[in-house]
ZAMARGU-4260 file (C-alpha; in steps of 0.2 Angstrom, whole numbers, plus 5000, padded with zeros to 4 digits):
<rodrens>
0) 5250/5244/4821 | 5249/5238/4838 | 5268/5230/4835 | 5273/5248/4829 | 5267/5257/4841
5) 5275/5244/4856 | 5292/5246/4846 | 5292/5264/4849 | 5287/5262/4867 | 5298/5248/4873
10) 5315/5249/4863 | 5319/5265/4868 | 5314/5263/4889 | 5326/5246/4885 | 5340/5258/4875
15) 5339/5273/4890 | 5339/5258/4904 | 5355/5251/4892 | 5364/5270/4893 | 5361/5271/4912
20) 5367/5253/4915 | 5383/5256/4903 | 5386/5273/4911 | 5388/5265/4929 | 5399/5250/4921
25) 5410/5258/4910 | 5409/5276/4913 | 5398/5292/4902 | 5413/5298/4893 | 5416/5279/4888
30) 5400/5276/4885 | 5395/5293/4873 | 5412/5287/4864 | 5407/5270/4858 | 5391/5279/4852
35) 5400/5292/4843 | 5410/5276/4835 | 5398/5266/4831 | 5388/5280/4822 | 5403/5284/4812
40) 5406/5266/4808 | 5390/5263/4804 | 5389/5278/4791 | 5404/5273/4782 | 5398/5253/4781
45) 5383/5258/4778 | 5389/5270/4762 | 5401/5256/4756 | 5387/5243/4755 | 5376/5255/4748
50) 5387/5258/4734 | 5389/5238/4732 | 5372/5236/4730 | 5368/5248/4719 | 5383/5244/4705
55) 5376/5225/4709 | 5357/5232/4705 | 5364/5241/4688 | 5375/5227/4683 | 5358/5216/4683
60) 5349/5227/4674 | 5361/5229/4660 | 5361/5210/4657 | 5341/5211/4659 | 5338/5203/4673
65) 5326/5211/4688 | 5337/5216/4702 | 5328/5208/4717 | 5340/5203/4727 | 5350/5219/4726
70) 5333/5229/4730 | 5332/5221/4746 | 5351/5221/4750 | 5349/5240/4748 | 5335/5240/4758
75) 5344/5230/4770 | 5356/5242/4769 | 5347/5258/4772 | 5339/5250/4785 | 5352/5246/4795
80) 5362/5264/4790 | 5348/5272/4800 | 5348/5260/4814 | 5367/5263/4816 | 5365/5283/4817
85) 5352/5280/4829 | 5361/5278/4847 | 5358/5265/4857 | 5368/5248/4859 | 5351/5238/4852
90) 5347/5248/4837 | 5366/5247/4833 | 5365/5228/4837 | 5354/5226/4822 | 5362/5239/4812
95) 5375/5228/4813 | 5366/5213/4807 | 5361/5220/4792 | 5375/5228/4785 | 5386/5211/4788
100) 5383/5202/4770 | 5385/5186/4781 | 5370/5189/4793 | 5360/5198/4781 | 5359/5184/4770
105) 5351/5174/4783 | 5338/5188/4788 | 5334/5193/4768 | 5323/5177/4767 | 5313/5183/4782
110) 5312/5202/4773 | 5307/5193/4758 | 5292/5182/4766 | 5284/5199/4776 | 5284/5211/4758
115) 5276/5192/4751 | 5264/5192/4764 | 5260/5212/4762 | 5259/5209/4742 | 5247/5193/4744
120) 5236/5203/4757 | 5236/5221/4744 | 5245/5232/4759 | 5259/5232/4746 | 5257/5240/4729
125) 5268/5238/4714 | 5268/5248/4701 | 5277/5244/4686
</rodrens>
């Protein structure tokens, strides 16, 4: 909780300092410009991916297999989808991270150990 909470103070003081620092580099209009972008880019990866995931989550189910990996790719996906409409240049940073299949898969195994963690300690329920 204590992490939460510093998350919501400290990343956006950082993301504010980020938007002065870039207004005074590379100019406002510039600067509201790449945000605009990057939201619009983010929203159309973000849907593309999305889709992937969920015909790879359906195509595993129809040959009976539990679609874990696609469960956290769409999470993943979401995730990141909500970081990228969010401005700021370090929201969009990891936005970016996981809607990349190539870095995602190297931060899946990370996602994948913290829901563990919350299973094995019951601040996870599943309900089948």
């Amino acid at each position: 909780m204590r992490l939460l909470m510093l998350l919501i103070i400290v990343i956006p003081a950082l993301e504010i300092g980020l938007f002065i620092l870039s207004g005074k580099t590379i100019g406002t209009v510039s600067t509201i410009l790449i945000i605009i972008l990057t939201g619009v880019i983010g929203a159309w990866l973000a849907k593309k991916q999305g889709l992937e995931a969920m015909r790879n989550a359906q195509q595993q189910m129809q040959y009976g297999q539990i679609p874990g990996n696609a469960i956290i790719d769409g999470l993943c996906i979401l995730i990141g989808g909500l970081l990228l409409l969010t401005p700021g240049f370090i929201t969009d940073t990891v936005g970016f991270l996981l809607l990349i299949p190539l870095t995602r898969n190297k931060i899946k195994p990370l996602l994948q150990a913290v829901i563990r963690k919350m299973i094995d300690k019951n601040q996870f329920t599943i309900i089948r």
